[in-house]
N, C-alpha and C positions, 0 to 999 in steps of 0.2 A: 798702369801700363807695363808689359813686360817686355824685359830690356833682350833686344836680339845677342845673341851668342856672338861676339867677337871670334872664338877657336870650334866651331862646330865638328874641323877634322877629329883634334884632340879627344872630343869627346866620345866619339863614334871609337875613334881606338883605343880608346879607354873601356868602353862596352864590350868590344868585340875582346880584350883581354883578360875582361869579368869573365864572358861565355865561354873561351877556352877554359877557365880556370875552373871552374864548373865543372866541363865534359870530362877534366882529368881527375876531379876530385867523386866519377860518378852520375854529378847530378843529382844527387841525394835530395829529395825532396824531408823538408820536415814535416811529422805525423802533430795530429789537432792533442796532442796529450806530452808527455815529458819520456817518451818514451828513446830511446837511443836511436840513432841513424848510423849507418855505414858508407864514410866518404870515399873508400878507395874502391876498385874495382880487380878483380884477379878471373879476367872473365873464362868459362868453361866452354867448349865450341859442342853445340847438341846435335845428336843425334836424333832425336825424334821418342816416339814410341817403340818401347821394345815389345811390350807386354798388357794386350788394350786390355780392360775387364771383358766381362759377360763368356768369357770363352773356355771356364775352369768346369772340371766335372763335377756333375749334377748342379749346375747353377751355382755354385760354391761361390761364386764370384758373380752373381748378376748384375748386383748392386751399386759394383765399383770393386776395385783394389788399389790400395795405397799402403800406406806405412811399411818402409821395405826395409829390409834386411840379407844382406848379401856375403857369404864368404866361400872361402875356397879348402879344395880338401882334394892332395894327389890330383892334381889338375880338372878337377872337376869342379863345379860353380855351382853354389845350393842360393836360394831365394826362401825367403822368408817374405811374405805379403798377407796385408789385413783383408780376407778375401769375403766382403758382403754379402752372404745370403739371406736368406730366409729365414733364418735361426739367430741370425746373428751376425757381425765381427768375430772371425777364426783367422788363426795363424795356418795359412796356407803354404803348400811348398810348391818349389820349381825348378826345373833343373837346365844346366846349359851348358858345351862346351864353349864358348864363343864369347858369354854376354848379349850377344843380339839376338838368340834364337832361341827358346824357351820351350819346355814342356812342363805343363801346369799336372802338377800330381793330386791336388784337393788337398783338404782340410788334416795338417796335425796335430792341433786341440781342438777338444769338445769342447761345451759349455760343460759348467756345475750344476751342480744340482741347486733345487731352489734354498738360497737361501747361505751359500757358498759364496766365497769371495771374487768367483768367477761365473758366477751364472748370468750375466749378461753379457759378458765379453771376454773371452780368453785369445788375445791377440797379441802384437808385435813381439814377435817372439828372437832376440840377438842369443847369442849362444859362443861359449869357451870350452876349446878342447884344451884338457889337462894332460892329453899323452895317453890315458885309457881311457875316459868317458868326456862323454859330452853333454854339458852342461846348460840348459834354455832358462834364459828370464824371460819370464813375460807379462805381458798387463793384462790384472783382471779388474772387472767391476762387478758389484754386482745390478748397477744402475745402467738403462739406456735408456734414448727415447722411444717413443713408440714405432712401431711396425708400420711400414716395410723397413725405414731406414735403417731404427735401431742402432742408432750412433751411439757411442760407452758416453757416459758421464760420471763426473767426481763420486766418489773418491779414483783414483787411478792408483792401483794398486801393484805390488811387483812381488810376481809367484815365481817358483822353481819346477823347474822339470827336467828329468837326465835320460840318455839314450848311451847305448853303444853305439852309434852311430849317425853321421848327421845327416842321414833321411830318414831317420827313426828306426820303429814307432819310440813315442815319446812317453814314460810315465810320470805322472804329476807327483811331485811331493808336498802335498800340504802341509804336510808337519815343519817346514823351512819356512819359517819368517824372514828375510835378508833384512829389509826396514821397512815402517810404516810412517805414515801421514804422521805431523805432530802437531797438534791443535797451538796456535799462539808463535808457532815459526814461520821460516820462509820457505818449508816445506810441507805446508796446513792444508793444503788439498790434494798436491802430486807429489807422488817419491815414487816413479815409474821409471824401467829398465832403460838402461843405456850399454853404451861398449866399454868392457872391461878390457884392462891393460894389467900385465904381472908387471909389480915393479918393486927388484929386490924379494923379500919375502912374503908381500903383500899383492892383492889382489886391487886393484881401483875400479870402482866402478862410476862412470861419467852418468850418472841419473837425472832423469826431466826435473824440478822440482817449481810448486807454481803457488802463488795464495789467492786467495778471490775474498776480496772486499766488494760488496754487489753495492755499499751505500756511493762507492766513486763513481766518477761519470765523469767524462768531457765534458768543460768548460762552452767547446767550441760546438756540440751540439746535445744541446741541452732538452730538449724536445723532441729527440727523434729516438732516445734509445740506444744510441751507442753510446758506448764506454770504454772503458780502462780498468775495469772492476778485478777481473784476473793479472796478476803480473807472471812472466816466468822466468825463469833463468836454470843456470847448472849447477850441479854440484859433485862432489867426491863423496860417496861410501866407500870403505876400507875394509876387508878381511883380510886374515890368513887362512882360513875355509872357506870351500865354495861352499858345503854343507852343511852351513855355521848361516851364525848373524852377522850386521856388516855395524861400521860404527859412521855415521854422517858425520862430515864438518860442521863444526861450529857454524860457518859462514860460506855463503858458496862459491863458485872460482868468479862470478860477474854478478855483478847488482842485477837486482829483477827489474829496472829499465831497461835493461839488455831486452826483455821478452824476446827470448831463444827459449827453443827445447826440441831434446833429443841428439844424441853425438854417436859419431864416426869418425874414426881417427887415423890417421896417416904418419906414418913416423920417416922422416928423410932424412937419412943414413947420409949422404954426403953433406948436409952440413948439420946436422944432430939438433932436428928442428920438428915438433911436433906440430901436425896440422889438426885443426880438430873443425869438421864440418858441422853447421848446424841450419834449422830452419826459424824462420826467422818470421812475425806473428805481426802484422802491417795493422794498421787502425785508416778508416776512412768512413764516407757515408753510409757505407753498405756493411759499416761493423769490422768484426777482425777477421781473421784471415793467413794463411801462412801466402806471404808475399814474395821471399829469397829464402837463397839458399847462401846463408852465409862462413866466413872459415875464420878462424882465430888460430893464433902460432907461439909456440913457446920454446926455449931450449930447457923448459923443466918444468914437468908432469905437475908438479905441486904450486907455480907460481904462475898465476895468469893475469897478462894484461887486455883488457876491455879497449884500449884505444889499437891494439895488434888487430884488425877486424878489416875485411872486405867482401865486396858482394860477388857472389861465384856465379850464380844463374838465378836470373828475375825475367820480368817480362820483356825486359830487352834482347836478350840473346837467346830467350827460349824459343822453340820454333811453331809452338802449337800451343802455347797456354799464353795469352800474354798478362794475365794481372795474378794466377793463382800457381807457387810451386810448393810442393810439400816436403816433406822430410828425406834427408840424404842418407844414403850408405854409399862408401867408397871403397874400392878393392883395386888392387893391382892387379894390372894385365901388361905386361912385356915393358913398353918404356911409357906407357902412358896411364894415368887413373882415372878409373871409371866412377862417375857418379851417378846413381841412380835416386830418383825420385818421384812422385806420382805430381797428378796434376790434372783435373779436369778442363782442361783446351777452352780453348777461345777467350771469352770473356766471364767465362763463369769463374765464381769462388765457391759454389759448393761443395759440400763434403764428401758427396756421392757420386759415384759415376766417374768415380779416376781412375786412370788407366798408367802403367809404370814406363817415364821414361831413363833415357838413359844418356848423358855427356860424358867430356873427358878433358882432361887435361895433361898438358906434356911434362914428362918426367926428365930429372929431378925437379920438384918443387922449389919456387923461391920466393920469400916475403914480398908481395910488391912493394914497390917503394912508393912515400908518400912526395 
């Protein structure tokens, strides 16, 4: 027989201060694998679509456009987006005075030729101006999948290319290895382009880095095909040339349970506090996925903590995606930061047919507190 509850109040308010405690901690749901969660929240307020696909010259873009790239130059606003066509994933341009209101200029990388380290994908392309030239990293492969989509696949590779200019045209320099994939590391599939910061006499560069073990799988579904095979996480390359080689970390700034990849970084001068934006790679039924857009904080470039982490834009505050957000760039506009990110809307997670949106956040930045 079960004994009636003497305190039924107690308990109900004991519940009700679980549920609060939850909503403050996020609501972080935990993933069927050991992969990491983020309990705080440092929510971004969205703005919507800036930049849908299908509307770039000559179809450049039919496919979708995502993986974005954003910076400023003499008060002008250049875009960098992975723009889908026909041919392929190309690093496409865009231009704005505003951030909200874009003009799609088409494709600044070709493919390679067959059999080149970029003949299936010459995409996301982030770029450093040095004071006279300007400098593009971007990802090649020479693997995708089949047509129309033609999504990149491993290896993810990180090539060079310099301009006078950041609307180009752009010329490729092959002859630049910065670093490659290392068979038996934590960088054995991806060592793909991220944001370079100068710091002191050194060059950093924040790069994707990822391993794929294909024998792991979920415990929790073991029959369907999802897994946990891929890990990813960040790391530091290092030069004093851009037109040089870079030297990787030993170790990277966060364990590959983090599965993050790709950075944008924010540096806030009133309390000398680096933000570093990233996207963040969810596990469920339906497989993986970039799920948030999350931020980590440090007061120094070289020492990073894994528990400094919250979620900036996920299905909750996003206003047209609610389970799928992709990768961030964030730039300063006046008192507030802009973050841009793709996202195929509704309920879809796929990979195509994303279109760029665009939140913000109030300026100066502060850690949330836990």
């Amino acid at each position: 027989m079960i004994r009636p509850n003497p305190q039924p109040r107690l308990l109900i308010l004991a519940a009700l201060i679980c549920l609060a405690t939850t909503a403050n901690l996020g609501g972080a749901a935990a993933y069927p694998d050991a992969r990491a969660v983020a309990t705080l929240r440092y929510e971004a307020k969205d703005q919507g679509v800036v930049l849908p696909y299908g509307h770039g010259p000559g179809d450049c873009d039919k496919f979708g456009a995502r993986d974005v790239w954003v910076f400023e130059h003499k008060g002008r606003y250049f875009m960098h987006y992975d723009a889908a066509g026909k041919t392929g994933w190309l690093a496409s341009l865009a231009t704005s005075q505003d951030l909200v209101h874009w003009t799609t200029k088409g494709p600044v990388l070709s493919l390679g030729s067959p059999g080149q380290d970029d003949s299936a994908t010459a995409s996301y392309g982030t770029t450093y101006f040095d004071g006279r030239t300007w400098h593009m990293f971007y990802i090649g492969s020479p693997h995708a999948t089949p047509p129309p989509d033609r999504i990149p696949m491993f290896p993810y590779l990180t090539l060079k290319a310099r301009s006078s200019s950041p609307s180009g045209p752009w010329t490729k320099e092959p002859e630049v290895i910065p670093f490659r994939p290392q068979p038996g590391s934590y960088y054995s599939a991806t060592a793909s382009a991220g944001q370079i910061v100068r710091d002191g006499n050194q060059y950093l560069q924040f790069f994707s880095a990822s391993v794929d073990e294909p024998g792991k799988r979920s415990s929790q579904f073991p029959n369907t095909g999802v897994g946990d095979s891929i890990q990813r996480t960040l790391s530091i390359a290092r030069t004093s040339n851009l037109e040089g080689t870079w030297t990787v970390d030993a170790a990277p700034i966060f364990p590959l349970s983090e599965q993050v990849e790709n950075s944008s970084l924010y540096f806030e001068k009133s309390s000398g506090t680096w933000f570093l934006f990233t996207d963040h790679i969810g596990l469920d039924r339906d497989g993986e996925y970039t799920d948030a857009i999350w931020v980590y904080w440090t007061k120094s470039l070289n020492h990073w903590d894994a528990a400094n982490k919250a979620i900036v834009l996920d299905g909750k505050n996003c206003k047209w995606s609610r389970r799928c957000i992709g990768l961030p760039s964030v730039v300063r506009y006046g008192k507030r930061l802009a973050i841009f990110y793709d996202a195929p809307g509704g309920d879809s997670i796929s990979h195509m047919r994303r279109s760029i949106g665009l939140a913000w956040l109030q300026l100066p930045l502060t850690p949330p507190t836990r």
